[in-house]
C-alpha positions as CSV (number, residue, x, y, z in Angstrom):
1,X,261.2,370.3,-60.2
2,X,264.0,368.0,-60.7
3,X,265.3,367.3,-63.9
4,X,264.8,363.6,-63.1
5,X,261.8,364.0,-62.0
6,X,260.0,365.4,-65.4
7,X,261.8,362.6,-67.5
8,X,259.6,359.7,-65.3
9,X,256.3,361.2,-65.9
10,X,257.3,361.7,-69.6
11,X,258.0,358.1,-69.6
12,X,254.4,357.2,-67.9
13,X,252.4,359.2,-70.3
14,X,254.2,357.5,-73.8
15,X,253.0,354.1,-72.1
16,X,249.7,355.0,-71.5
17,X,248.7,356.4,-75.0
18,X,250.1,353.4,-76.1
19,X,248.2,351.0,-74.4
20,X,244.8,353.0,-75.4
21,X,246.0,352.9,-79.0
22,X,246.6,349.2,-78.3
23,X,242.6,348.7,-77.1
24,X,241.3,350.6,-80.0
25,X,243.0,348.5,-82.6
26,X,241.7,345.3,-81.0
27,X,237.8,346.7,-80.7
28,X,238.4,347.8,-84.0
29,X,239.2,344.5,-85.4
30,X,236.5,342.8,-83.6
31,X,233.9,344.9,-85.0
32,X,235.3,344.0,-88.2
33,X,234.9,340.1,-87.4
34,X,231.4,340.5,-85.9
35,X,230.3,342.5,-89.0
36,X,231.2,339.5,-91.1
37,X,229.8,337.2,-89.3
38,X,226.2,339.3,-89.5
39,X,226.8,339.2,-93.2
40,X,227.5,335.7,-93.0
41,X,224.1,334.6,-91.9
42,X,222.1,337.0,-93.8
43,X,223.9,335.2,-96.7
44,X,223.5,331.7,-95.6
45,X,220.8,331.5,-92.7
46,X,221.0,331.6,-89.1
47,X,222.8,328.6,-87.3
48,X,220.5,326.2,-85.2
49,X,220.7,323.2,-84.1
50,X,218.5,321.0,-85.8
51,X,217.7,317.0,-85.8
52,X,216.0,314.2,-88.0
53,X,212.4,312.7,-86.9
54,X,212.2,309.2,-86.0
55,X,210.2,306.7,-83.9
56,X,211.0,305.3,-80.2
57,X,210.2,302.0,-78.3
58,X,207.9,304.9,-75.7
59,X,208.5,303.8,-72.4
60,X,206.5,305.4,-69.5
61,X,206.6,304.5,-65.8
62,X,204.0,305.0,-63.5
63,X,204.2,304.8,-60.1
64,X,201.2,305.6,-57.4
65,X,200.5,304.8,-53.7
66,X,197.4,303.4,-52.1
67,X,196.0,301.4,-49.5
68,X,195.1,297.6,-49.0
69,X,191.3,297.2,-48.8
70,X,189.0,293.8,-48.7
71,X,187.6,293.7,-52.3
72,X,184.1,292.7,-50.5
73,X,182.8,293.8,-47.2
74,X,179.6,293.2,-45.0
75,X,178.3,294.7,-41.5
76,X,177.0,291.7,-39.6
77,X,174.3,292.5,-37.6
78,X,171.5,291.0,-35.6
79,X,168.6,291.3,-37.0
80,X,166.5,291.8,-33.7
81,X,167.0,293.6,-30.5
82,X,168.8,292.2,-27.8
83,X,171.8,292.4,-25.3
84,X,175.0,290.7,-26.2
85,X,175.5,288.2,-24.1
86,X,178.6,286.2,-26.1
87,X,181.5,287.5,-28.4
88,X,183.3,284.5,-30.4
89,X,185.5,286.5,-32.3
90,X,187.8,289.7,-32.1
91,X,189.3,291.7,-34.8
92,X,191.8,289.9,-37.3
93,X,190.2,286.1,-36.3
94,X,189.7,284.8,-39.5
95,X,185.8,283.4,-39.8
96,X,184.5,280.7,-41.8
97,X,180.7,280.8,-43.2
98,X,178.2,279.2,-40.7
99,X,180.4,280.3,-37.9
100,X,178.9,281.9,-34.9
101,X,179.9,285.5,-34.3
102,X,177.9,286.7,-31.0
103,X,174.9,285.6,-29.4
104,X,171.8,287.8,-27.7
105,X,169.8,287.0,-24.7
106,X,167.4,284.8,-25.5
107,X,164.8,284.8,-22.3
108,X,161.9,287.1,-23.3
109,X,162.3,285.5,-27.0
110,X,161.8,282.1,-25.3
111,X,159.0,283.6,-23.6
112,X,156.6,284.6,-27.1
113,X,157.4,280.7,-28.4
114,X,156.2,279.4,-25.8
115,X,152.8,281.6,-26.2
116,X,152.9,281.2,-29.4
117,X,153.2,276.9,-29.1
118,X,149.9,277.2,-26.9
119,X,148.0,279.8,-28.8
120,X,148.7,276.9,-31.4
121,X,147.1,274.2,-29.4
122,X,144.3,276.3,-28.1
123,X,143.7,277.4,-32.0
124,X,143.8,273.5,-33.0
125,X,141.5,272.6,-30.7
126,X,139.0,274.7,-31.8
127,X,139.5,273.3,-35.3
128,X,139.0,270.2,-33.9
129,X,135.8,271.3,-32.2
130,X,134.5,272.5,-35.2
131,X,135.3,269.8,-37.2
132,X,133.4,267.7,-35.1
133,X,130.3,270.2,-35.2
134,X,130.3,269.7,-39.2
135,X,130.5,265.8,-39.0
136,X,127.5,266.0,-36.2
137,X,125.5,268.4,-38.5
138,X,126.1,266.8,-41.1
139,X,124.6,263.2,-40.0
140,X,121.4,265.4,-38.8
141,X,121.1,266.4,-42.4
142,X,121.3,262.7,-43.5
143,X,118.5,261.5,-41.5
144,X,116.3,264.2,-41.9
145,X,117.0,263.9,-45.7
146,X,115.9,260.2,-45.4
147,X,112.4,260.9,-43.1
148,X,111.6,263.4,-45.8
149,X,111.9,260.5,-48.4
150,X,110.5,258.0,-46.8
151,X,107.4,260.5,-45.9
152,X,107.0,261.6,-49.3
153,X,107.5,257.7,-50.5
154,X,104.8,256.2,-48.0
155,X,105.1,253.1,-46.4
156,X,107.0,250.3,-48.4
157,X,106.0,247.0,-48.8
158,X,106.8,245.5,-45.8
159,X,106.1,248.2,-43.9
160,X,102.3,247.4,-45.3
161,X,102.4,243.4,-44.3
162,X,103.4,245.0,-41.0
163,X,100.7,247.3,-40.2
164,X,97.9,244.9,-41.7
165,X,99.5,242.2,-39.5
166,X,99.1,244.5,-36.4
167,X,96.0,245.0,-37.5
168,X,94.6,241.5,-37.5
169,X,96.2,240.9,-34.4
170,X,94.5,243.6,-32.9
171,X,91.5,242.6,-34.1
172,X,92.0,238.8,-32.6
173,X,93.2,240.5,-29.3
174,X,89.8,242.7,-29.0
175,X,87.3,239.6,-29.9
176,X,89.1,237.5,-26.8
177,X,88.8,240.4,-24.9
178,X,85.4,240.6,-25.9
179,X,84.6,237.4,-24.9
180,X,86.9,237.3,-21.5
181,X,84.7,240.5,-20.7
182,X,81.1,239.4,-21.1
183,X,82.2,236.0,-19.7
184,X,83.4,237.7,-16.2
185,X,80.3,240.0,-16.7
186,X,78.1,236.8,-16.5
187,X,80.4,235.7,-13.4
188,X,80.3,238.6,-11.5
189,X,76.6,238.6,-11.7
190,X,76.6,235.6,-10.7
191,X,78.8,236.7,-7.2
192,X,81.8,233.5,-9.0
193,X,84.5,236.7,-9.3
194,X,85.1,239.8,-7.4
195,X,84.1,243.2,-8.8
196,X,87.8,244.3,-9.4
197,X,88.5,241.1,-11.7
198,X,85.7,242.0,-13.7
199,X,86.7,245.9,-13.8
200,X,90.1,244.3,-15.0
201,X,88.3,242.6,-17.9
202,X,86.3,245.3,-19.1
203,X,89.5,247.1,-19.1
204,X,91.9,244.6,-21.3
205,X,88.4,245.1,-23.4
206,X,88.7,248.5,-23.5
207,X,92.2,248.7,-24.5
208,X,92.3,245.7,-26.8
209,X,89.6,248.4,-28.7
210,X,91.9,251.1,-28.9
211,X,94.3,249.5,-30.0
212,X,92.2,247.6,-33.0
213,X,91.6,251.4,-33.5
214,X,95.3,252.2,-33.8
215,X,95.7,249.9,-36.3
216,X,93.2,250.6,-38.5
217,X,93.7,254.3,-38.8
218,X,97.6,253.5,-39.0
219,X,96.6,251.1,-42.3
220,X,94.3,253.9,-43.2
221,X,97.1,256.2,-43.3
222,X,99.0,253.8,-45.3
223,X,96.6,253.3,-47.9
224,X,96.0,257.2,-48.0
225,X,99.9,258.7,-47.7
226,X,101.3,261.2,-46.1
227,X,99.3,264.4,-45.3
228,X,100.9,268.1,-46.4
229,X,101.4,268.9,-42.8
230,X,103.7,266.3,-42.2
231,X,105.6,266.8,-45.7
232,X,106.0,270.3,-44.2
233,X,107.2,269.1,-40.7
234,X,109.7,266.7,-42.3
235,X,111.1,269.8,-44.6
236,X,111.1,272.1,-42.0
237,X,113.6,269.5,-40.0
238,X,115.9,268.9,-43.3
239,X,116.1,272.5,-43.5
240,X,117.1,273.5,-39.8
241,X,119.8,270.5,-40.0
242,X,120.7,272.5,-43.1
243,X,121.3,275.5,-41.7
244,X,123.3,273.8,-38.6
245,X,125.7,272.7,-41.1
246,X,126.3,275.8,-42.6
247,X,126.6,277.0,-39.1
248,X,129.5,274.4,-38.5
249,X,131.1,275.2,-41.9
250,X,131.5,278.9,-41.3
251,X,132.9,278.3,-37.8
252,X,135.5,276.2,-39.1
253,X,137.0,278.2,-41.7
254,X,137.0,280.5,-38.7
255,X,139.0,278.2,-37.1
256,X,140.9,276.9,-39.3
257,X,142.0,280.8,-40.3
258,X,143.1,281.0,-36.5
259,X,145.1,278.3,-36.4
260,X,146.9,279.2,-39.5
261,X,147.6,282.4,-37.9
262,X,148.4,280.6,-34.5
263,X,151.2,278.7,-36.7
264,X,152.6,281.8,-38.3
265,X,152.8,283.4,-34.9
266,X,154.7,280.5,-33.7
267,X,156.8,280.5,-36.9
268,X,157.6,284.0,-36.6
269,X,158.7,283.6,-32.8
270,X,160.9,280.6,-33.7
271,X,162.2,283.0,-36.3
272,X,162.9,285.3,-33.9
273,X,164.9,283.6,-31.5
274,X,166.7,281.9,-33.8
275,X,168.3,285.7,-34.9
276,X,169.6,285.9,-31.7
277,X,172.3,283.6,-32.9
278,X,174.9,286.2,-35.2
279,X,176.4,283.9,-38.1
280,X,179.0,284.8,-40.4
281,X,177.8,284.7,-44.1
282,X,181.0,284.1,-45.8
283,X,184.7,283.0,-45.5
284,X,186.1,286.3,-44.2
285,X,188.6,288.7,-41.6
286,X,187.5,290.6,-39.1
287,X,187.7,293.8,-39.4
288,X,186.0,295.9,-36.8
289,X,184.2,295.2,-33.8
290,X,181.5,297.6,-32.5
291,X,180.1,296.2,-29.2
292,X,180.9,294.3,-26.5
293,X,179.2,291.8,-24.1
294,X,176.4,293.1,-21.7
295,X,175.4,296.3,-24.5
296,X,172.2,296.5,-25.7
297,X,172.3,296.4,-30.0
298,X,169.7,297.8,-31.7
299,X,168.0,295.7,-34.8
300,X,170.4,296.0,-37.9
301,X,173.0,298.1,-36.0
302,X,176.5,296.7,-37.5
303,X,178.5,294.7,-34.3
304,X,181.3,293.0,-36.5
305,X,182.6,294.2,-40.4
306,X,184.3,291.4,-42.1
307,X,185.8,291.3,-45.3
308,X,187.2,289.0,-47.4
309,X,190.7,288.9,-48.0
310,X,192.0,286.0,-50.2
311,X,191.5,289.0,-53.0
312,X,192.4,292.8,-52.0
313,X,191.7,296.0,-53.5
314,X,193.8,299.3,-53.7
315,X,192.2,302.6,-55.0
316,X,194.9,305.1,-57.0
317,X,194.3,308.5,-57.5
318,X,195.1,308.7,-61.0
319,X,195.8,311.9,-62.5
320,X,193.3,312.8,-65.4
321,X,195.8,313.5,-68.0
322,X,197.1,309.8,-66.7
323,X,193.9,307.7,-66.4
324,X,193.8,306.6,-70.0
325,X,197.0,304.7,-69.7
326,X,195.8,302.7,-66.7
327,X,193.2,300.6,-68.9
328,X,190.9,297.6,-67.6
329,X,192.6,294.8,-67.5
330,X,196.6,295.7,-67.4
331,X,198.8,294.2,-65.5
332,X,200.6,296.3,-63.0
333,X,203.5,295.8,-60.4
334,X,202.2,295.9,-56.4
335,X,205.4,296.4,-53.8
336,X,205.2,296.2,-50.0
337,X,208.1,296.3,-48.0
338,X,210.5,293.4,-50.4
339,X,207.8,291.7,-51.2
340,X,206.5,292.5,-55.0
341,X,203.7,290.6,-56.9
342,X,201.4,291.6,-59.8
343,X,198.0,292.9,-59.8
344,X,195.3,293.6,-62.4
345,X,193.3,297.3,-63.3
346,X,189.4,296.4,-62.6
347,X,187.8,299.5,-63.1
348,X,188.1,302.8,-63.7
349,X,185.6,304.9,-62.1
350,X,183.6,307.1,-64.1
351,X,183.9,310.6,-62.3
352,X,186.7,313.3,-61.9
353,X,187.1,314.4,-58.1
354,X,186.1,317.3,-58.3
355,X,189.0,318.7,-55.7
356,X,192.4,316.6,-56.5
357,X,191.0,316.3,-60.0
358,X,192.1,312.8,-60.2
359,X,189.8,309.8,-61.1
360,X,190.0,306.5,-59.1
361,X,191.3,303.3,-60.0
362,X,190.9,300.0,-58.7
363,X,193.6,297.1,-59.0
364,X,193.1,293.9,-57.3
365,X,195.3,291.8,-56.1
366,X,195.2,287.6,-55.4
367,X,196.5,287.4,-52.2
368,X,195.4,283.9,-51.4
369,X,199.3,283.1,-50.6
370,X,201.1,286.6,-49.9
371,X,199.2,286.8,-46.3
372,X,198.8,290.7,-46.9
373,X,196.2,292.6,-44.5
374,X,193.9,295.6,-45.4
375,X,195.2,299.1,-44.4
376,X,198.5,298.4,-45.9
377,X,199.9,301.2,-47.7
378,X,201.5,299.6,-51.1
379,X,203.3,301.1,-54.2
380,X,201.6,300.1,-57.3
381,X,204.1,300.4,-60.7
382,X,202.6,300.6,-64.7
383,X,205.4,300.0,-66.9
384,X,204.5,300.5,-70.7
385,X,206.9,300.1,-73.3
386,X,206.7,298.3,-77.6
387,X,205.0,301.4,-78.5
388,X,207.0,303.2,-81.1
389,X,206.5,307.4,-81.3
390,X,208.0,310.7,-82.1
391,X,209.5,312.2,-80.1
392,X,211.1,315.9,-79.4
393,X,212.9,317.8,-76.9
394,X,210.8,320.1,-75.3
395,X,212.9,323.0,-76.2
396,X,212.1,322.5,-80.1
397,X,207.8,323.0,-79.1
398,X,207.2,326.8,-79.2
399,X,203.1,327.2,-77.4
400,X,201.3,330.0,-79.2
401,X,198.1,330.0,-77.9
402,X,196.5,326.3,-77.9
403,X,198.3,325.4,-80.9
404,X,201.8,324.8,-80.6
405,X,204.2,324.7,-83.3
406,X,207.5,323.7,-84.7
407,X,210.2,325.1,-86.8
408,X,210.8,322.2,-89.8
409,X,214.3,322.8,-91.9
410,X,212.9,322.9,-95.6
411,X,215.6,324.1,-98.2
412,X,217.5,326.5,-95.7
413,X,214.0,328.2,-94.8
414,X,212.3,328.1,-91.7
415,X,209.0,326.7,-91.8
416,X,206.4,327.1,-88.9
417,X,204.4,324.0,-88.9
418,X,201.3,323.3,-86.0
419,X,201.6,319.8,-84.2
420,X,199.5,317.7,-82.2
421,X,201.2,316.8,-78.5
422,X,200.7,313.2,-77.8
423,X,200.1,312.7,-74.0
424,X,203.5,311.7,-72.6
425,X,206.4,313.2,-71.7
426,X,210.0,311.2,-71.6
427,X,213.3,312.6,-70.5
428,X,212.1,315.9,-71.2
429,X,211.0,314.9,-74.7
430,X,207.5,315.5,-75.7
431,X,205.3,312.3,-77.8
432,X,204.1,313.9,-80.9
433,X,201.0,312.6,-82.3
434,X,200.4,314.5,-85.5
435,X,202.1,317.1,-87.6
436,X,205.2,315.6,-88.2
437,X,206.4,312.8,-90.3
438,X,209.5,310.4,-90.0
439,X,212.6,311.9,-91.9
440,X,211.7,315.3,-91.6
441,X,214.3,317.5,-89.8
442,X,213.2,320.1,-87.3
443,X,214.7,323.1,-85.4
444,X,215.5,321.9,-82.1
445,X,217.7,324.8,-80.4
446,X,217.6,328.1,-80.9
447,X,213.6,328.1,-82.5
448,X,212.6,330.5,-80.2
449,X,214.9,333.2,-81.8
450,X,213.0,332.5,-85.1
451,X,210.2,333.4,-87.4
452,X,208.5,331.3,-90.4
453,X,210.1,331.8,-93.2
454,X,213.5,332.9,-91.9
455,X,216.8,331.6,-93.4
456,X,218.4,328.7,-91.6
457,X,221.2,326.5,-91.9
458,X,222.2,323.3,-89.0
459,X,225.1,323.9,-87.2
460,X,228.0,321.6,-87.2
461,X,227.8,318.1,-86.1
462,X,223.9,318.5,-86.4
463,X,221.7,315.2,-87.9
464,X,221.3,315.8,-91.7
């Protein structure tokens, strides 16, 4: 080895050891710095940062999609049978109530009104015919009633005069015929008249005597009354005219019962073809259309939907943690495309889908003027701001279990204190509803390196 040589590696070695003596000194005065520092904050506390409670103006934005929908809709339908034979409108006309949407076939409904119009006549005729019967029957009562009176009564007055007049004429008639008979008698013996004028005399004899005969038993009667038998006869009469009538009566409300139910028949056939006419029942847009001319519609099958749009609807999914904010009646901020008007929470609906876990909200919108159509997807906003809360930074809420807590700053000792979480979160602060007070300070970093009752003190430039 050179002599040169062993002087260089001399020289490397000094340098080395003194570089390691270098390190050591510097560890060793760090370990004297750290090891004041430890018994710095188990004098004083450990350093956090820590602020003051106070209240803030809390304002929350909301901001949720949906689509446009008519606030009312209705399925017009016929409400018979039929096939479409005219369409007036097509989806997006707008309709006004009265207005005629489509129009059935209308032959074989023709058809039963016509029977029905003549089973009318035919039923009214009968009526008519019955009517008649009761007015007929009815005069036969009458008159029988009367013979039964006058029978019972006897003769009146001048009934009497009559019959005693008959009588004496009678009588006057048989004595000249008496006395024209023996005269031709006497005549005829004598061979002055032929045989068959003398048979002719004895015969006006013979009936002037019959009829003195009448009479008499006729005044006889008169004097005497009525006999039972014919009391009986006239009775029986009054009774069969009676029971005629009643015969009439029953076969009137017979038809009278048909004819009512020949005008109902008619009503319901002109009933019936006047549903063949569709008409729109409100002011409305059409929305869908479900047939076309020449197809067969079935009774209450929906051919047109309209809806009325002068007021739309749009249901949010509103988160449940959410839905409380969004109460009846707010006002909230609709946006479609640039166009941005306001809209007002209507309900909120009483059940929690069960899969999204959101409950539905309505808002409705006057859109009389904007000209906005359903299926339109729109952005609805809910600004709140005014209220004043606490709140914290999210960092300064420690979750044990389902109570979470704070660290509060009381005399240099940390103090573990249970708080109620309000139900908003702002710019990563949390709203505080209970636990706290206004003034009170509160660890707000580093509280998850601590434990109640520890020693504490803010760090520098932290709110006093």
């Amino acid at each position: 080895m050179y002599r040169g040589e062993g002087r260089g590696v001399r020289r490397r070695g000094i340098a080395a050891m003194l570089l390691i003596l270098c390190s050591v000194a510097a560890v060793a005065c760090s370990n004297t710095k750290t090891q004041g520092n430890v018994e710095e904050q188990a004098t004083q506390g450990r350093v956090v940062g820590v602020d003051t409670i106070s209240k803030q103006p809390l304002t929350t934005n909301y901001t949720l999609s949906g689509t446009l929908a008519p606030v009312s809709e209705m399925s017009a339908a016929f409400e018979v049978p039929g096939r479409i034979v005219e369409s007036n409108v097509q989806i997006g006309d707008v309709v006004k109530k009265g207005d005629v949407l489509a129009k059935l076939d209308t032959y074989q409904y023709r058809l039963q009104l016509d029977e029905a119009i003549q089973g009318v006549e035919q039923a009214k005729a009968a009526l008519d015919s019955a009517e008649a019967s009761i007015r007929a029957s009815t005069a036969q009562v009458k008159s029988a009633e009367a013979n039964l009176l006058e029978i019972k009564k006897g003769a009146r007055k001048q009934q009497r005069e009559r019959m005693k007049n008959a009588l004496t004429l009678a009588q006057a008639a048989y004595e000249k015929a008496q006395i024209d008979a023996e005269r031709s008698q006497s005549l005829y013996e004598q061979g002055l008249v032929s045989q068959s004028d003398n048979e002719n005399a004895q015969l006006a004899l013979t009936s002037a005597q019959n009829a003195v005969e009448d009479a008499e038993s006729a005044v006889s009667e008169m004097q005497e009354g009525a006999t039972k038998e014919q009391i009986q006869a006239a009775s029986g009469v009054l009774d069969e005219a009676n029971s005629g009538k009643l015969v009439s009566i029953a076969a009137k409300k017979q038809a009278s019962a048909a004819y009512n139910a020949a005008l109902a028949a008619q009503r319901q056939a002109e009933l019936a073809l006047s549903k063949t006419t569709l008409i729109s029942r409100f002011d409305g847009v059409v929305l869908a259309k479900a047939f076309n001319n020449g197809e067969l519609a079935a009774e209450g099958q929906p051919v047109y939907t309209l809806g009325k749009v002068d007021e739309l609807k749009v249901l949010l999914p509103l988160p449940d943690n959410e839905a409380k904010q969004w109460e009846k009646g707010s006002v909230v901020d609709i946006s479609l495309y640039d166009q941005v008007t306001k809209g007002t929470v209507e309900k909120i609906y009483p059940l929690t889908n069960a899969a999204t876990g959101t409950i539905n909200g309505e808002i409705v919108i006057n859109n009389v003027k904007l000209g906005w159509s359903p299926g339109q997807v729109v952005k609805v906003g809910l600004h709140q701001s005014g209220r004043e809360v606490i709140l914290v930074p999210v960092e300064a809420v420690i979750s044990d279990g389902d109570k979470p807590f704070v660290y509060k700053l009381e005399k240099g000792i940390a103090v573990k204190t249970i708080v109620q979480l309000g139900g908003n979160m702002v710019n990563n602060q949390l709203e505080i509803s209970g636990g706290l007070k206004v003034g009170e300070q509160i660890v707000t970093q580093g509280a998850d390196m601590l434990f109640d009752g520890d020693k504490i003190q803010a760090a520098e430039g932290a709110a006093q």
